[in-house]
C-alpha positions as CSV (number, residue, x, y, z in Angstrom):
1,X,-3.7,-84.0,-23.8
2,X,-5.7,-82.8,-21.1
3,X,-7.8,-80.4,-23.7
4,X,-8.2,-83.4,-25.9
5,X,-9.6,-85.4,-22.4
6,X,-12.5,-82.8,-21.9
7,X,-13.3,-81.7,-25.4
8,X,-13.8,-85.4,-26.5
9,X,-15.6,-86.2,-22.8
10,X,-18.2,-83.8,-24.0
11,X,-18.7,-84.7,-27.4
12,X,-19.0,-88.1,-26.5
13,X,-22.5,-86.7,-24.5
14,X,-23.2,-85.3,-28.0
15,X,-21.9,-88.2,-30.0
16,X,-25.6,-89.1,-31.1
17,X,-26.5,-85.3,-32.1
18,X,-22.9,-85.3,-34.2
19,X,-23.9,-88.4,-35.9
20,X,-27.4,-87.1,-36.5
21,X,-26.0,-83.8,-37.6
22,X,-23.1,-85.2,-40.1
23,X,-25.9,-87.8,-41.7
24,X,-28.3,-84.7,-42.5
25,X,-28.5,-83.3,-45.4
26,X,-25.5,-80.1,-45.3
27,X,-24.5,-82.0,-42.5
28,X,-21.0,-83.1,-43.3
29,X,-20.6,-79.3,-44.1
30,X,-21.6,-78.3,-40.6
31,X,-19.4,-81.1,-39.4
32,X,-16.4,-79.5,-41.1
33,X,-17.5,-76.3,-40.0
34,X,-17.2,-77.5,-36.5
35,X,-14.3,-79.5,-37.1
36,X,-12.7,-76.0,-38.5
37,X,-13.2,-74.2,-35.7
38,X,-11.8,-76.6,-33.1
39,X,-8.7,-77.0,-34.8
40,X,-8.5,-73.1,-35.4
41,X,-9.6,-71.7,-31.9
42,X,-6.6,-74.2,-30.5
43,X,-4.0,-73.8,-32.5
44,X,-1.6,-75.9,-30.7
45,X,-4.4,-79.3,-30.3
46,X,-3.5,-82.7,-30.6
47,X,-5.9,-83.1,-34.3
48,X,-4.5,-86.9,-33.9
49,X,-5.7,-87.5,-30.7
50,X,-8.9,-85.9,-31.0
51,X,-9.4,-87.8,-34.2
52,X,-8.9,-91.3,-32.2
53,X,-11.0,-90.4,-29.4
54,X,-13.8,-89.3,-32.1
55,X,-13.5,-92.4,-34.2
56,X,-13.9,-95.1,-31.2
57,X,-16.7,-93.1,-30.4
58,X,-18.3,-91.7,-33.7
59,X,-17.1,-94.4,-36.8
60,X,-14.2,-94.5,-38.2
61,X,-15.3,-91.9,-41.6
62,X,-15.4,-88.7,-39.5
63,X,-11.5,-89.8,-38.1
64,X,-10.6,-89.9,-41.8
65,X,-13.0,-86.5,-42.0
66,X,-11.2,-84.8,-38.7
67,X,-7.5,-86.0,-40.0
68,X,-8.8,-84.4,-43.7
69,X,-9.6,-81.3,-42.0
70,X,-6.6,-80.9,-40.1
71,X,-4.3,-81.3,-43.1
72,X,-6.0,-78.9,-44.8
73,X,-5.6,-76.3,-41.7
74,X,-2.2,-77.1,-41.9
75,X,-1.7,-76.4,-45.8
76,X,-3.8,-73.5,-45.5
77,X,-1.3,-72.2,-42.7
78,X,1.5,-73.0,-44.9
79,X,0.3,-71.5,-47.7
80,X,-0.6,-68.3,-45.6
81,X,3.2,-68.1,-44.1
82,X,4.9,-68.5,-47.5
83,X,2.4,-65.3,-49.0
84,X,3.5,-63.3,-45.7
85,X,7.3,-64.5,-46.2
86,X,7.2,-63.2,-49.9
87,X,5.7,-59.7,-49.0
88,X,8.0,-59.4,-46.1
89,X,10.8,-60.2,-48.6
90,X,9.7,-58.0,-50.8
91,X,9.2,-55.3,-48.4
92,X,12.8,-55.8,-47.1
93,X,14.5,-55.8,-50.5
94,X,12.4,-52.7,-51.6
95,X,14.1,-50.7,-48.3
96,X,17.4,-52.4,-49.0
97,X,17.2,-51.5,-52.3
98,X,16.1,-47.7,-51.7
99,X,18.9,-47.9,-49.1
100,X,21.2,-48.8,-51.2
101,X,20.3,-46.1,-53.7
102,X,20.8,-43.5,-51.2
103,X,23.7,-44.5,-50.6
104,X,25.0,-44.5,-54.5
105,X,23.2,-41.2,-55.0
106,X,25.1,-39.7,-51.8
107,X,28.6,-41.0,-52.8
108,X,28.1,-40.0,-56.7
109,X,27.0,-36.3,-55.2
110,X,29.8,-36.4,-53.1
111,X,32.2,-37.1,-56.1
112,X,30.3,-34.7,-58.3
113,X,30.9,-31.8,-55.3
114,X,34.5,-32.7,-55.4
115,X,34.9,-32.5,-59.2
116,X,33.5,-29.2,-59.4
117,X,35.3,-28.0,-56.6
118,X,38.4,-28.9,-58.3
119,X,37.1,-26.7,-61.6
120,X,36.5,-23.8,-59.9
121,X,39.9,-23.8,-57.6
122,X,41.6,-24.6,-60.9
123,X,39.7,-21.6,-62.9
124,X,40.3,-19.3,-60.5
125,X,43.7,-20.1,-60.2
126,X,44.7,-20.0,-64.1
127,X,42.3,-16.8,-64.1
128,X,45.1,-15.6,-61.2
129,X,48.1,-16.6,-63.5
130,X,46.7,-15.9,-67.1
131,X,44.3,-13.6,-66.2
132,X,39.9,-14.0,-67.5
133,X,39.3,-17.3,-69.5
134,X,36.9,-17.4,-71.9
135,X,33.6,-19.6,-72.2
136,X,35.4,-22.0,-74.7
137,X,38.5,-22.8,-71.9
């Protein structure tokens, strides 16, 4: 609250200039601008209480402008967090999924070893009883 306290005690010396500045032409875009970085540099501001303090002192369309602003911070920062959930998701079930993998390929390896182990121990053991088989046995 304290942040909200000095940043609006010195735009109150600058209220004039704001006005001046949001009533030019391009001006409600440099207000915005302004607004935007505010709101970005301090993540963690009260937008509400900045908004009051500004309205009592500015008029009551640049609150509605400041409280606009702020929502769209905030959408922006949700939309940005769902796009970095879905490509850490994705990341995550790409590895699972090439873990996973590795682990089928190992195991059917393993099983494939073990099955032609078995062939040879049984060749060479009907080769020791019956003698040489032949391709076709």
């Amino acid at each position: 609250m304290r942040e909200v306290r000095d940043l609006v005690g010195r735009l109150e010396r600058w209220a004039a200039l704001i006005a001046e500045l949001h009533a030019s032409p391009g001006g409600r875009a440099a207000f915005q601008t302004l607004l935007m970085y505010i709101l970005h540099v301090r993540e963690n501001f009260d937008h509400r209480a900045l908004a009051e303090r500004l309205g009592r002192i500015i008029g009551p369309q640049m609150r509605e402008e400041i409280m606009s602003t702020a929502r769209q911070l905030r959408e922006e920062g949700i939309r940005e967090g769902l796009q970095l959930g879905i490509q850490k998701g994705i990341q995550e079930g790409i590895q699972k999924g090439i873990q996973k993998g590795l682990r089928q390929g190992m195991e059917r390896g393993r099983e494939e070893g073990h099955r032609q182990r078995a062939r040879a121990v049984l060749v060479r053991l009907l080769e020791q009883r019956f003698g040489p088989l032949d391709e076709e046995s």
